[in-house]
C-alpha positions as semicolon CSV with decimal commas, in nm:
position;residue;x (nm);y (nm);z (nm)
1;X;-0,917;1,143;-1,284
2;X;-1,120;1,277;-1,520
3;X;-1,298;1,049;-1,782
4;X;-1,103;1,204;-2,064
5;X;-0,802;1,149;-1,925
6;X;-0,898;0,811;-1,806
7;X;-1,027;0,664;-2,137
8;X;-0,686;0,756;-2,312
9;X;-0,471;0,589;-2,033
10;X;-0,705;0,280;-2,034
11;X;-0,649;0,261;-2,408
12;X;-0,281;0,266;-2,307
13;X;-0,279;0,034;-2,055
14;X;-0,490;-0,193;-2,240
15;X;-0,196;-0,271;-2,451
16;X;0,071;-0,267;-2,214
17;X;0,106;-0,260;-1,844
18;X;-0,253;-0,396;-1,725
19;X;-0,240;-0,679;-1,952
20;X;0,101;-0,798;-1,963
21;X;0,262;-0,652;-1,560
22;X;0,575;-0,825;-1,632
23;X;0,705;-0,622;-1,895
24;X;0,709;-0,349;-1,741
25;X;0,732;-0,497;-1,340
26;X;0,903;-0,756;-1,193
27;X;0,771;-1,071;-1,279
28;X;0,544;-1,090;-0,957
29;X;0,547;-1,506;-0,957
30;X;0,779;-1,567;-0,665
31;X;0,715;-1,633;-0,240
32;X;0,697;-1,328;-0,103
33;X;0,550;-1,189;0,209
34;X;0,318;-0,956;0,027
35;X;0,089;-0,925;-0,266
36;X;-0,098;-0,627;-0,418
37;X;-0,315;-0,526;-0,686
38;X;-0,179;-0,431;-1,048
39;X;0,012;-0,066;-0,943
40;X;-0,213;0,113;-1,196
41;X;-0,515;-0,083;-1,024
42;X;-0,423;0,033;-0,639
43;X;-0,278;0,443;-0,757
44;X;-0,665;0,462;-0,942
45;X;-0,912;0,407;-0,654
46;X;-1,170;0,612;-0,858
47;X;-1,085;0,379;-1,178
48;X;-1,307;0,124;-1,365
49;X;-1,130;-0,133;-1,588
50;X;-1,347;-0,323;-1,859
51;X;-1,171;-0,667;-1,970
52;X;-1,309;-0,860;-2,281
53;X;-1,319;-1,249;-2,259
54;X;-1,386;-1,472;-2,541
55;X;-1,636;-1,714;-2,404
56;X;-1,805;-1,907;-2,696
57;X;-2,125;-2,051;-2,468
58;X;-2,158;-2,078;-2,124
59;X;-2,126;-2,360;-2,102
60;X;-1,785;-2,356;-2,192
61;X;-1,630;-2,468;-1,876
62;X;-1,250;-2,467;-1,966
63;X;-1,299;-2,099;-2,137
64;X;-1,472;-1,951;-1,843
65;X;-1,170;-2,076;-1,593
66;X;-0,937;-1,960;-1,824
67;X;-1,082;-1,649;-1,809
68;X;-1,050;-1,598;-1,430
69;X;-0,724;-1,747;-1,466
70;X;-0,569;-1,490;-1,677
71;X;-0,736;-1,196;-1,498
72;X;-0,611;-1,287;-1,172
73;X;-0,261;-1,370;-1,321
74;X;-0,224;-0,995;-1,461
75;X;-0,409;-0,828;-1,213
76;X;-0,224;-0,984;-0,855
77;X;0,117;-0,964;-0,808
78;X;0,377;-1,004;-0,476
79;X;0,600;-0,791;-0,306
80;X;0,843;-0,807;-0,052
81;X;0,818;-0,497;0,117
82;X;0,464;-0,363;0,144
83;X;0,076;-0,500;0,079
84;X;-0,136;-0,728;0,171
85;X;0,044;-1,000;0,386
86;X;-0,006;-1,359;0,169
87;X;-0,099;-1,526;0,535
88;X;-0,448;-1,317;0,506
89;X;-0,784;-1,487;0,421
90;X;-0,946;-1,418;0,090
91;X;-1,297;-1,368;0,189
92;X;-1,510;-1,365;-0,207
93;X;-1,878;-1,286;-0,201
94;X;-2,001;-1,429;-0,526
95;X;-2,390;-1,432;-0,613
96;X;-2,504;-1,696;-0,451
97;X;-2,846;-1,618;-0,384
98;X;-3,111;-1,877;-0,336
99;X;-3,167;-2,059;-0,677
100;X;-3,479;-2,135;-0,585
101;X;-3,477;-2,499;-0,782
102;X;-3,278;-2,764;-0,907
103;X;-2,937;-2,613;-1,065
104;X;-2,928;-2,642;-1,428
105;X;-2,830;-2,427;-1,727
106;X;-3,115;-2,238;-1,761
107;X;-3,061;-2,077;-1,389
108;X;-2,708;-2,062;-1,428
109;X;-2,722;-1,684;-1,487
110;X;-2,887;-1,636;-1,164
111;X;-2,548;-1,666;-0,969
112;X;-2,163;-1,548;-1,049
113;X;-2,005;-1,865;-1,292
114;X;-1,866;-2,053;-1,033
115;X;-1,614;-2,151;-1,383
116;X;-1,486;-1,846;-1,375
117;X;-1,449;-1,814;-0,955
118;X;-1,255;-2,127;-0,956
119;X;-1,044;-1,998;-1,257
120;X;-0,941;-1,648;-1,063
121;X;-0,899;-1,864;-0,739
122;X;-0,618;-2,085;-0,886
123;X;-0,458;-1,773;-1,070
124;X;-0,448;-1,625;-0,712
125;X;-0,339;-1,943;-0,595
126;X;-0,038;-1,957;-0,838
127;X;0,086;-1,637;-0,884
128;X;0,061;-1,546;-0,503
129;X;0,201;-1,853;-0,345
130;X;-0,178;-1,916;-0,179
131;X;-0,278;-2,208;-0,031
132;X;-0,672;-2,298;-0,124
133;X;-0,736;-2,311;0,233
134;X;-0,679;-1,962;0,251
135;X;-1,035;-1,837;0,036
136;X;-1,350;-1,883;0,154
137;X;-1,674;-1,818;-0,021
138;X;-1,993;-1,659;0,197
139;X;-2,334;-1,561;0,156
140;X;-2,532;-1,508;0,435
141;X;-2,853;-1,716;0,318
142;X;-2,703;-2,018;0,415
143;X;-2,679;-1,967;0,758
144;X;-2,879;-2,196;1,013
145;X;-3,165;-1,901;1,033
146;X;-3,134;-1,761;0,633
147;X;-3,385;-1,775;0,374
148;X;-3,188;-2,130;0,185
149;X;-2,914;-2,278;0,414
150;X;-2,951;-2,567;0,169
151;X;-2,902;-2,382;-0,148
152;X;-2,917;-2,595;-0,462
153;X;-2,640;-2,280;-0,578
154;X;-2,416;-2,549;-0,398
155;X;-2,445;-2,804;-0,670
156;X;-2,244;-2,600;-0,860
157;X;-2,011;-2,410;-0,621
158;X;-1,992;-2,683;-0,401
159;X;-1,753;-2,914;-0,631
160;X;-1,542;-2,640;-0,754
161;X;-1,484;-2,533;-0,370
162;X;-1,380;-2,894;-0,291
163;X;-1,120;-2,839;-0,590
164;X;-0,975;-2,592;-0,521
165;X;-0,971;-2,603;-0,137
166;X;-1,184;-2,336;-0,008
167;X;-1,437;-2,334;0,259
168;X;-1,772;-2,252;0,134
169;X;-2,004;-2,403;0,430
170;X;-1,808;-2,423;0,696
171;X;-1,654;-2,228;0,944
172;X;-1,337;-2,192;1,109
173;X;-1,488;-2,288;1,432
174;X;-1,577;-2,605;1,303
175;X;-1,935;-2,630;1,202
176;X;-2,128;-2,536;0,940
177;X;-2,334;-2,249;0,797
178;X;-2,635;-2,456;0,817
179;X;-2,590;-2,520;1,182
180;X;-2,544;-2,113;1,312
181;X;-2,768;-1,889;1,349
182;X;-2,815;-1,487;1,515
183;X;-2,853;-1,611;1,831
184;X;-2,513;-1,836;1,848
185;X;-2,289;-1,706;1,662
186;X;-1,925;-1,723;1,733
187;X;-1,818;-1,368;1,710
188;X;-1,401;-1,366;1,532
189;X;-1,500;-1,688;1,380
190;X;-1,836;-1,729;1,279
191;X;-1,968;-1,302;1,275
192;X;-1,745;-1,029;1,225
193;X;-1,936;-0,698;1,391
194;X;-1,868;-0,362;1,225
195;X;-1,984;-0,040;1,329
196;X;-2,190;0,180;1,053
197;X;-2,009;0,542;1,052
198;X;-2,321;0,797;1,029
199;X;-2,557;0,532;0,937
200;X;-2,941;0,624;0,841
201;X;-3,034;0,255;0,850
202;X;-2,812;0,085;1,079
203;X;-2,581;0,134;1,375
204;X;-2,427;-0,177;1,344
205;X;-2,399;-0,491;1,094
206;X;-2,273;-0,860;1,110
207;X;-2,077;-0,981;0,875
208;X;-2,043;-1,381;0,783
209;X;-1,699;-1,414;0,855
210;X;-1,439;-1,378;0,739
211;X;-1,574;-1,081;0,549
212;X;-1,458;-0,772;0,659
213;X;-1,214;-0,917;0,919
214;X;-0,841;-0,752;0,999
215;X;-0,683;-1,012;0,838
216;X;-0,888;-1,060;0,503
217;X;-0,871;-0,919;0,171
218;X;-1,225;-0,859;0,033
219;X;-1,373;-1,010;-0,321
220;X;-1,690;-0,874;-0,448
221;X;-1,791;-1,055;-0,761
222;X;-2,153;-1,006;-0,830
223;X;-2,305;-1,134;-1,183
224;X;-2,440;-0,908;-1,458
225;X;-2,818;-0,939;-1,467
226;X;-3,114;-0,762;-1,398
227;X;-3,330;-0,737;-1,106
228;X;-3,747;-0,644;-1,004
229;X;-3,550;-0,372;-0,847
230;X;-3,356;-0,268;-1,200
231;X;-3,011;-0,455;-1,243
232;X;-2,819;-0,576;-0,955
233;X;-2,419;-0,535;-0,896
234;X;-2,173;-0,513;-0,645
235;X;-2,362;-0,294;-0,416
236;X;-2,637;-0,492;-0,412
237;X;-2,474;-0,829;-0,389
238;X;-2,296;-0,759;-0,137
239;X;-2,541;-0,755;0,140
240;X;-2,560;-1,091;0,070
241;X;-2,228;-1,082;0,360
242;X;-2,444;-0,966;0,628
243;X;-2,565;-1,262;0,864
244;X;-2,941;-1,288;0,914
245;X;-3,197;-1,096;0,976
246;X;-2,971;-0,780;0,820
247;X;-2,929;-0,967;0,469
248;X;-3,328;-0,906;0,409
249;X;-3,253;-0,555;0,216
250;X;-3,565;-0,649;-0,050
251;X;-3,822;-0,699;0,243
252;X;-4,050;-0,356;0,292
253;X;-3,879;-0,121;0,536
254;X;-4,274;-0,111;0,708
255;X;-4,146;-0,489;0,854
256;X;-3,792;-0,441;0,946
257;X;-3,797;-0,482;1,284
258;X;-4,135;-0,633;1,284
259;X;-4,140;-0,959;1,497
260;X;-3,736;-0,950;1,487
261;X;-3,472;-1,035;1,759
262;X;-3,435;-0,766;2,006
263;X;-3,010;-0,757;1,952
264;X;-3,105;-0,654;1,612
265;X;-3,370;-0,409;1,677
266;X;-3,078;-0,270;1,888
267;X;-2,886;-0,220;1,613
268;X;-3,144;-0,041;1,395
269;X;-3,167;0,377;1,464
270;X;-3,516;0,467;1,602
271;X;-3,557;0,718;1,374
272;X;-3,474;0,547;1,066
273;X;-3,819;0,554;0,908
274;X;-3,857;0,950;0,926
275;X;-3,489;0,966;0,811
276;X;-3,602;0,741;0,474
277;X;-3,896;0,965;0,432
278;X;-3,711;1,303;0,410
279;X;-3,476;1,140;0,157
280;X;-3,732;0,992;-0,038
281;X;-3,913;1,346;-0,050
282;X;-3,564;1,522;-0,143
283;X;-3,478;1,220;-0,432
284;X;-3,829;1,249;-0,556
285;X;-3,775;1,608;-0,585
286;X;-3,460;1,528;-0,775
287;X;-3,680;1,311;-1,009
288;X;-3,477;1,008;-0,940
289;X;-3,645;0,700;-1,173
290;X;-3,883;0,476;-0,965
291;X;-3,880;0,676;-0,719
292;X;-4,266;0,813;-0,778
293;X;-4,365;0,443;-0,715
294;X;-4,664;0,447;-0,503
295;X;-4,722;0,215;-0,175
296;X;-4,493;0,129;0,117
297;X;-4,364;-0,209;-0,019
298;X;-3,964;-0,308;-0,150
299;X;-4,083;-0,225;-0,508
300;X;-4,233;0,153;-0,408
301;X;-3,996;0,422;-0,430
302;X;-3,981;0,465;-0,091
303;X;-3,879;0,092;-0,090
304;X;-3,630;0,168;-0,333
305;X;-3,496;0,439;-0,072
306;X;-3,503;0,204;0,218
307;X;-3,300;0,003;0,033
308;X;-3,044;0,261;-0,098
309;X;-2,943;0,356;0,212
310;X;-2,925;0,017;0,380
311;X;-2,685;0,011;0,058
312;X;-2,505;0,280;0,213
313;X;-2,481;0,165;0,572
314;X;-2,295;-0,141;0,457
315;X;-2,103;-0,002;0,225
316;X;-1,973;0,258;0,474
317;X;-1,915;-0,032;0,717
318;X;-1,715;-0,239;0,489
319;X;-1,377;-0,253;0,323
320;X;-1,375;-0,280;0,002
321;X;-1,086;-0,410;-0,179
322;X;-1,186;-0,525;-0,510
323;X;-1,534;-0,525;-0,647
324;X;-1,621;-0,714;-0,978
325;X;-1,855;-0,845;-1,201
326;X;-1,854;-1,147;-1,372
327;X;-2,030;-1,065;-1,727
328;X;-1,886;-1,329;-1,931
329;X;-2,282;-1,393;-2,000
330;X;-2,580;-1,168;-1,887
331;X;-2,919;-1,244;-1,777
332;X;-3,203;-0,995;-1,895
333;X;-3,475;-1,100;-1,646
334;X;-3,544;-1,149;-1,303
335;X;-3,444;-1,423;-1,122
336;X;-3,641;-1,697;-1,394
337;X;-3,889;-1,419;-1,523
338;X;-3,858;-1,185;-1,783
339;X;-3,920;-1,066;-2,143
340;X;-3,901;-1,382;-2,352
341;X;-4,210;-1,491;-2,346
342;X;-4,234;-1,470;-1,998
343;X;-3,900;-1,589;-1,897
344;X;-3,575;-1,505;-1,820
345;X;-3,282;-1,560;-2,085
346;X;-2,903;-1,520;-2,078
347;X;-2,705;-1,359;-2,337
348;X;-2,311;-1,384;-2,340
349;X;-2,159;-1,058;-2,331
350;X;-1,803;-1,145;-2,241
351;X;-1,649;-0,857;-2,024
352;X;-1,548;-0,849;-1,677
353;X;-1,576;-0,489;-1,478
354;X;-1,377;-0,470;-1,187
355;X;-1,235;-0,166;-0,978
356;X;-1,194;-0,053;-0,629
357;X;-1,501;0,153;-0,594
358;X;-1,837;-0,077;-0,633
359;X;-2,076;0,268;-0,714
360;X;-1,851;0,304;-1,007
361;X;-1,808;0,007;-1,098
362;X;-2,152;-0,014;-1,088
363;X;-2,202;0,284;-1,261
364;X;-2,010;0,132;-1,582
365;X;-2,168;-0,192;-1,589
């Protein structure tokens, strides 16, 4: 579709079919076997969708559930004869990286609104007949061997998961994040393995399950904000699903599989540093931005190509079926540093991007 044509049937739909399904569908809240995405949502693969909240702070608890609410009210519906069966798991990577302190408003634009997850979670949960056992909510730091299996991210998310009903740190073998690690992992329940088709990085990945399992539907909902490495979406949030040591995409490509466990240098190709250099070269060439950045750490633009493709490794390995991100506010800094006088700040921008293609949704937001 080209952007022409999509801007003037996004203007349309914006007004009718992707805002308000049921007049022009069946209404879609019944028991059924199956749900789907909004029709317009699964014939436009190549489509990005903007929707405007109206979050006054954010703070604003109710407003930010609401929000999720709504959008996963319009944009999930059932069917009885084809889709994705309502028995799967709903496997949702939010940013949940590692705070890195004590939660509080000032790093609450560090991770996705866990408001606003808990808002789409119920919509899914009412409109599709879902039970809240049903979602579960991963990152891959909080595993036994991660960089924060004690994540103070879980003071927020870790209340809204108990209302709702999902798992957040546990498995469905029984234990806990905190308590696996590479080297005992349960693979079906604990580490879902997918193969990387025509990887430059890696041959094969781990996933914290149940991401990318048979039976799950996929969530990407990464926050609006920037990153040391530019702004960070749903490409880059989601390696945050791969289990440890493959989640470290921002160490230096010079130490990946420096001191590591030999069933993971297994899974990295030999040649994988030559392969980064020729691409580097060729997307210098190209006069790609940052990519002239001296050295041979994550922040030179050979780092910045290391990490592109291990981008593209798990992207290829994955299944993507709705990426997001959660912009209700924005944070303009990195992590707690940035241009205000040294620190970070968030600003509410109220939209939520969403699509089936995380490049462009990326792209857009």
């Amino acid at each position: 579709m080209k952007r022409r044509d999509f801007l003037k049937t996004a203007g349309v739909v914006g007004t009718t079919s992707l805002v308000r399904p049921n007049l022009i569908f069946a209404d879609p809240r019944q028991t059924a076997a199956y749900f789907q995405l909004h029709p317009f949502v699964t014939a436009h693969p190549e489509a990005v969708f903007i929707r405007r909240t109206s979050v006054p702070d954010k703070t604003a608890v109710e407003e930010k559930r609401h929000s999720g609410l709504s959008l996963a009210q319009e944009l999930f519906f059932t069917s009885d004869t084809e889709g994705i069966a309502t028995t799967s798991k709903i496997a949702i990577k939010p940013n949940l990286t590692c705070l890195g302190g004590d939660f509080n408003t000032a790093r609450m634009g560090i991770l996705t609104d866990a408001d606003f997850v808990e808002g789409l979670i119920e919509g899914m949960k009412g409109s599709l007949g879902l039970d809240g056992s049903q979602f579960y909510l991963r990152e891959g730091n909080l595993l036994g061997d991660g960089y924060c299996p004690q994540n103070e991210a879980l003071d927020w998310y870790g209340p809204m998961a108990q209302r709702v009903g999902a798992h957040l740190t546990d498995f469905d073998s029984g234990r806990l994040l905190a308590q696996a690690a590479l080297g005992n992992l349960e693979e079906g329940a604990e580490v879902i393995w997918r193969d990387v088709p025509d990887g430059v990085i890696f041959d094969r990945i781990g996933y914290v399950a149940p991401i990318n399992a048979p039976d799950a539907f996929n969530i990407n909902i990464a926050k609006f904000k920037a990153h040391g490495m530019g702004i960070t979406l749903t490409s880059k949030n989601w390696q945050g699903t791969n289990i440890h040591p493959y989640v470290h995409y921002c160490e230096s490509l010079s130490r990946l599989t420096r001191g590591k466990p030999a069933s993971f240098v297994a899974d990295v190709h030999s040649d994988f540093s030559d392969s980064v250099t020729a691409l580097h070269a060729q997307h210098r060439e190209a006069d790609v931005p940052r990519w002239d950045r001296p050295g041979d750490s994550w922040n030179s633009g050979w780092g910045m190509e290391g990490w592109a493709q291990k981008t593209l490794d798990n992207l290829s390995a994955s299944r993507m079926d709705l990426a997001m991100i959660e912009g209700i506010y924005g944070r303009d800094g990195n992590w707690m540093d940035g241009p205000h006088g040294g620190s970070a700040e968030d600003f509410i921008t109220n939209v939520v991007i969403f699509g089936r293609n995380p490049i462009n949704v990326d792209i857009v937001g």
